[in-house]
C-alpha positions in Angstrom: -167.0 -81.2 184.1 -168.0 -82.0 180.4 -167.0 -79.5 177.3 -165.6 -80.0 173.8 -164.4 -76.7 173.5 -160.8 -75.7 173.1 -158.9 -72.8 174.7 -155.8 -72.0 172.8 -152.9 -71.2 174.8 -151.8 -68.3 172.1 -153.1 -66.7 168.9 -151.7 -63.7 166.4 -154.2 -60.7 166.6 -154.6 -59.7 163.1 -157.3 -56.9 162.2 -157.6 -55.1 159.0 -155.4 -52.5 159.6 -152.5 -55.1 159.2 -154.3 -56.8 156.3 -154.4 -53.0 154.5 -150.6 -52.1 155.3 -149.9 -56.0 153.5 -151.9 -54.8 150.4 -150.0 -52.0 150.4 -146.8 -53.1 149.9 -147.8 -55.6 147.5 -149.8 -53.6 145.3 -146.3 -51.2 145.2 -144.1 -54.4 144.5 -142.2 -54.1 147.7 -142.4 -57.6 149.2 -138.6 -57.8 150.2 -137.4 -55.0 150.9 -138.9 -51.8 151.0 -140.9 -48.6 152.6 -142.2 -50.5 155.4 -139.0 -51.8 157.1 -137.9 -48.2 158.0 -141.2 -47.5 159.2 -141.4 -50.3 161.5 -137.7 -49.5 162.5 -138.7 -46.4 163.7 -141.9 -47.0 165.4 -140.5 -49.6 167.2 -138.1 -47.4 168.3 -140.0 -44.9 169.8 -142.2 -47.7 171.2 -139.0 -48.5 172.7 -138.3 -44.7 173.7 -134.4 -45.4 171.7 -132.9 -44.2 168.9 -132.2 -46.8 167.4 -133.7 -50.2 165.9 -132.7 -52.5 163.4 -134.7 -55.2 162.0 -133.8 -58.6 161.4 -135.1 -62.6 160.6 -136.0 -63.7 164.5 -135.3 -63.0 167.8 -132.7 -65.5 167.7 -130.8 -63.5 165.0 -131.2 -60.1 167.2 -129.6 -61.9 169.9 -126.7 -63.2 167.5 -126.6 -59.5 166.1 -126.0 -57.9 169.3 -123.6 -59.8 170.5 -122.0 -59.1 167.4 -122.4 -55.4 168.3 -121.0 -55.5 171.5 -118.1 -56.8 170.5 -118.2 -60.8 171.5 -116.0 -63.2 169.9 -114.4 -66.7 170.2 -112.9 -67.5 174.1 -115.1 -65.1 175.6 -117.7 -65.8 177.8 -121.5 -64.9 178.2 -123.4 -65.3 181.1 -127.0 -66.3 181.2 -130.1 -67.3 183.1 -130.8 -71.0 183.4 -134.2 -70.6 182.5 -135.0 -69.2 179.6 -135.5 -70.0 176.1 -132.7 -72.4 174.4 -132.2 -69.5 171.7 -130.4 -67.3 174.3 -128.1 -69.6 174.9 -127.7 -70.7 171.2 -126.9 -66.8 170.1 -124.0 -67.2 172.4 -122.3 -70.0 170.8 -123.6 -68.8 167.5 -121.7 -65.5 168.0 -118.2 -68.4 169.1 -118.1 -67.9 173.0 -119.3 -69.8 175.6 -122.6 -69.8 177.6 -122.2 -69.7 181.5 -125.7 -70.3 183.6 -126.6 -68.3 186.5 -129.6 -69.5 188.7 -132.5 -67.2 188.6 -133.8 -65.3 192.0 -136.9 -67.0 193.5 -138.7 -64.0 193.9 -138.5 -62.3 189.9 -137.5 -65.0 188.1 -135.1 -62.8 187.1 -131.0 -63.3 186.9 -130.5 -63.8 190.7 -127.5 -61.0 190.9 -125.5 -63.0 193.4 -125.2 -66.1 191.6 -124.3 -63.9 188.5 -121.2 -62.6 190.8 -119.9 -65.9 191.3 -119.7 -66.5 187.6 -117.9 -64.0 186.6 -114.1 -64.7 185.0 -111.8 -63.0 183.7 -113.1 -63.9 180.2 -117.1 -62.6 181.0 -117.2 -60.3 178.2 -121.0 -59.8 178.6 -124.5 -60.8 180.0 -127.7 -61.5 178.4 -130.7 -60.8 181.1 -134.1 -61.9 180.5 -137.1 -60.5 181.1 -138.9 -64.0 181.6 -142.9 -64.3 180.6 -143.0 -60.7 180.4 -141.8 -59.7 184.0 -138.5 -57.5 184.1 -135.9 -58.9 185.8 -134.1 -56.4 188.6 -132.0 -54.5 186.5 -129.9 -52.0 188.9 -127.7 -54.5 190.5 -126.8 -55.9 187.4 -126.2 -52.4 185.7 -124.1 -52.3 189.0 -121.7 -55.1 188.4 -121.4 -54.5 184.4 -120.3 -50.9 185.1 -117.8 -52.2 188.1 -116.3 -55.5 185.7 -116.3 -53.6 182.6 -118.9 -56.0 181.1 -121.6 -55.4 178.8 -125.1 -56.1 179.7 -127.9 -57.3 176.9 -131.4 -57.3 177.6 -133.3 -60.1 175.7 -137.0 -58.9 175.5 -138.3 -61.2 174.1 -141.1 -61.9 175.7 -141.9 -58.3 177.6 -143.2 -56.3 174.7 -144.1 -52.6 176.9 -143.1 -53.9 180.1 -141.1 -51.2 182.1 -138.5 -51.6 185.0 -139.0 -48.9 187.6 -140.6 -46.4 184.8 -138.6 -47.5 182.3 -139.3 -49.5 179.2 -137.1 -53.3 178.7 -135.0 -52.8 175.8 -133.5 -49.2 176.5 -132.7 -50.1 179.9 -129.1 -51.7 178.7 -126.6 -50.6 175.8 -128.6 -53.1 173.7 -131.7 -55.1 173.7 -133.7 -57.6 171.9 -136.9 -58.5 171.1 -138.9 -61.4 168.8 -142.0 -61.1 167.1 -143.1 -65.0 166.8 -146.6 -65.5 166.0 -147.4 -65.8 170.1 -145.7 -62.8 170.6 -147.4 -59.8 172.3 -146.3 -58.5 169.1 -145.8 -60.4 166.1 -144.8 -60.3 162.2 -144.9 -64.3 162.0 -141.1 -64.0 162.7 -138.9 -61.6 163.4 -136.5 -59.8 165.5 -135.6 -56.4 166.7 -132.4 -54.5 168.1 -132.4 -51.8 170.2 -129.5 -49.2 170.7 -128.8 -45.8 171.8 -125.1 -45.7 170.1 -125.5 -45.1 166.7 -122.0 -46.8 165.9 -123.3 -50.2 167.6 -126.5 -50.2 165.6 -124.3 -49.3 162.1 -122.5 -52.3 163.0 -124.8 -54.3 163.5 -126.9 -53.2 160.1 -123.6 -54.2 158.0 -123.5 -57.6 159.6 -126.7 -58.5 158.9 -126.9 -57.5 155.2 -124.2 -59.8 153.8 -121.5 -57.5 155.3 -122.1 -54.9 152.1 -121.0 -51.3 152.8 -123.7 -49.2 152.7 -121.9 -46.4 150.8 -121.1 -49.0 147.6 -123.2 -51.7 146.5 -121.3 -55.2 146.5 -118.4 -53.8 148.2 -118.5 -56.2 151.5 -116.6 -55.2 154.2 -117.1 -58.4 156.6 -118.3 -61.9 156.3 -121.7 -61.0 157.0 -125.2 -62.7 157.2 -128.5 -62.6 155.6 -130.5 -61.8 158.6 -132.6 -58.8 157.2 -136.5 -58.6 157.4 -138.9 -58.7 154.6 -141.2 -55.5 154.2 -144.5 -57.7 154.6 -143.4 -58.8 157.7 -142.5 -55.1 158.8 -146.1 -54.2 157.5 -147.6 -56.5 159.9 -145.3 -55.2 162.5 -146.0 -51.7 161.9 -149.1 -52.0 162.1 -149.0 -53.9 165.7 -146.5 -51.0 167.2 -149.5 -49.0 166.0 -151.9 -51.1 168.0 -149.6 -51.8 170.8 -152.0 -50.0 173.2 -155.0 -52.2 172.5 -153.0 -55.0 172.9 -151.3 -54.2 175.8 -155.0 -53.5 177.4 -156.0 -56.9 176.9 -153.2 -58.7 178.5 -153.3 -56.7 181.6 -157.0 -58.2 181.8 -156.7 -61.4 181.4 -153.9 -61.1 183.9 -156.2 -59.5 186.5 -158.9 -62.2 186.2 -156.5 -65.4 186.7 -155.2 -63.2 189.6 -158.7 -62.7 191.1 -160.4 -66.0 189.6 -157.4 -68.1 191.1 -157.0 -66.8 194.5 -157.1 -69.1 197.4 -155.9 -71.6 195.6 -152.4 -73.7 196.5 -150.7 -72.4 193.6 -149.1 -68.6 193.2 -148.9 -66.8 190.2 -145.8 -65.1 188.6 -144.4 -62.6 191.5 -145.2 -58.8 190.6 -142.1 -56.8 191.9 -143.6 -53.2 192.8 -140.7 -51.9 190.7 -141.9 -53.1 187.9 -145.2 -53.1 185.4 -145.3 -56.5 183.8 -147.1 -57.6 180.6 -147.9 -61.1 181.3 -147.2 -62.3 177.6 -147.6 -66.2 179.2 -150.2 -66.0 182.6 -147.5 -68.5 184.8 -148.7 -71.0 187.3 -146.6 -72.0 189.8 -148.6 -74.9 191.1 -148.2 -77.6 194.6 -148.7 -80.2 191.9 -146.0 -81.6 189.7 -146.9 -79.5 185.5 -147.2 -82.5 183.7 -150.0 -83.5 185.8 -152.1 -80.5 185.9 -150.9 -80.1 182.2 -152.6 -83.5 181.8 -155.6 -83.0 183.6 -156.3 -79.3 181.4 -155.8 -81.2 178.5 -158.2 -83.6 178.8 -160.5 -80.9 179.5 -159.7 -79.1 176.1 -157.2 -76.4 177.7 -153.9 -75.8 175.8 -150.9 -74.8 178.3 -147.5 -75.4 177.8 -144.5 -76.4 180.6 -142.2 -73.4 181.6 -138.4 -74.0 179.7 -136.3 -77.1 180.9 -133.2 -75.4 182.6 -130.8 -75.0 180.0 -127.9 -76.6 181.8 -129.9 -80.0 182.2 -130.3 -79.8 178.1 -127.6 -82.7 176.6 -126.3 -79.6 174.2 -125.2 -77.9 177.4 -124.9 -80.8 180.3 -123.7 -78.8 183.0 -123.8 -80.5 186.0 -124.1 -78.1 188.4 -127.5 -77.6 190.8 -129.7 -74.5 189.9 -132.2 -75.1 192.4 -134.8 -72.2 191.7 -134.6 -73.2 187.9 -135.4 -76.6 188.2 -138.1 -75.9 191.0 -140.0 -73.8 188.4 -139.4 -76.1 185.4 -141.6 -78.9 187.4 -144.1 -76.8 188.9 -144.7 -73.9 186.0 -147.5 -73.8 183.6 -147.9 -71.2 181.0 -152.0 -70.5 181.0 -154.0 -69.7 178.0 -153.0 -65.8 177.1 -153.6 -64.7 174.0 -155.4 -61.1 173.7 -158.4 -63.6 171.4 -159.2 -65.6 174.0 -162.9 -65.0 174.9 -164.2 -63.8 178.5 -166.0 -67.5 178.1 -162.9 -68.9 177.9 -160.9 -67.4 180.3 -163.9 -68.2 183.1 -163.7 -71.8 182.0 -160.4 -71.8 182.0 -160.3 -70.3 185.4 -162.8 -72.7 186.7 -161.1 -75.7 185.6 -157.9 -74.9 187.3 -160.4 -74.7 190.8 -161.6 -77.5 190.1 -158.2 -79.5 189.6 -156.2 -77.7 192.3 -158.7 -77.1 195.0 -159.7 -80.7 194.8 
């Protein structure tokens, strides 16, 4: 097979409605702070179907912020998945406790709740559950053990813009959730990060912390050691803007999702599991291939597709060198390849794409 073309593994969707809310705020002078922040705030919210958002720099930071809300300090512990992204790990030690890994479940990719059990101490003071590539993790067992240990749960959401667990959307599942808006995001402002509540107290917090620690009742009167961590209002014009075109969106993923499933079947791979509890939004298309990722990475390369590896296992990172065995984490680290997804990518594409994956694996 010869081409030069190149299929992008992710793209921002930018139309003119984003481009208008940006000249908006800077005709008006508003480029830090401003009108648009509390919009988006409460759009995402109700994208959400919470109460409560707060805005801040990345997702990294809403991760930091909400363990910060919940109450985490130094000597407490945090449990999360082994594979994920290193920033849900970092937010942990950011925030002064210490990460603990849990093996994810073969079937979700999702916390595996059993392994989660057998990591609990008496110094767990929460868990951070991800909802990996846009699938939702089984959340009822582990609402089960938080409610029985006295432990708080955190849903990072990263990565599941609109996905729902069992009807209900990630991100108001838990007391608090989290969500990034990186420029491959389903939904994204460049960078950015959200925080979703339902306790109004939590998300006050949480709203101090990240604006230097300054009361809101007096100006310059700081009440904590706080951080700069707010988002500018250009940013939450692009952002409101994509909550307001969340549907499209949304629409496109679920179709390029459907032709990998169809276009790929037969083949000796699999794609991410699909729980029936739950209604995925495939923000990466996952391949979880016979064949080593490096080598079908390799061979899509050469024939101008862009993927990307799924995470290294966050124990086997030198920062965390944890020597234990997290067998389903390091199975999908060698085999998993995240397929061109973004909601640009051409019909054209996508059947290339598709065909040269046949063409590689069914050789």
């Amino acid at each position: 097979m010869i081409d030069t073309r190149t299929v992008n593994i992710a793209e921002p969707d930018i139309s003119d409605l984003e481009k208008n809310y940006i000249m908006e705020a800077m005709d008006s002078n508003e480029l830090s702070t401003g009108r648009f922040v509390s919009r988006f705030e409460e759009a995402f919210a109700g994208f959400c179907e919470v109460p409560h958002a707060a805005s801040c720099m990345n997702g990294t930071v809403a991760l930091h912020l909400a363990l910060i809300g919940a109450g985490v300090q130094a000597g407490d512990e945090v449990i999360v998945p082994a594979l994920t992204y290193v920033s849900t790990a970092n937010a942990v030690v950011h925030a002064g406790a210490k990460p603990v890994f849990a093996d994810v479940h073969p079937r979700h990719w999702g916390l595996d709740p059993d392994e989660v059990t057998k990591k609990i101490t008496p110094k767990t003071k929460a868990i951070i559950v991800v909802h990996l590539y846009g699938h939702p993790a089984d959340m009822d067992p582990l609402i089960n053990i938080c409610s029985e240990k006295g432990i708080i749960l955190i849903e990072d959401a990263a990565e599941a813009h609109g996905a729902r667990y069992k009807g209900k959307l990630v991100g108001g599942i838990a007391p608090l959730g989290t969500f990034s808006f990186f420029g491959n995001k389903i939904l994204t402002t460049g960078e950015g990060g959200m925080v979703t509540c339902r306790d109004k107290s939590i998300v006050d917090k949480i709203n101090v912390y990240k604006n230097h620690g300054n009361d809101p009742q007096r100006q310059y009167q700081h009440q904590v050691i706080g951080f700069n961590y707010r988002m500018t209002n250009l940013q939450a014009a692009i952002g409101l803007a994509q909550v307001e075109r969340s549907g499209d969106l949304l629409v496109k993923k679920k179709k390029i999702a459907m032709r990998y499933e169809v276009g790929l079947k037969g083949l000796p791979c699999k794609m991410q599991p699909k729980m029936d509890w739950a209604q995925p939004v495939n923000w990466m298309n996952c391949l979880d291939s016979c064949l080593t990722s490096d080598y079908v990475q390799n061979r899509l390369r050469m024939l101008g597709v862009d993927t990307r590896p799924f995470f290294i296992p966050l124990p086997n990172l030198k920062i965390y060198d944890d020597p234990s065995v997290y067998p389903i984490a390091e199975h999908l680290s060698q085999h998993g390849i995240n397929l061109p997804s973004s909601t640009k990518l051409s019909d054209e594409d996508l059947d290339y794409t598709v065909e040269c994956i046949r063409e590689i694996l069914g050789s």
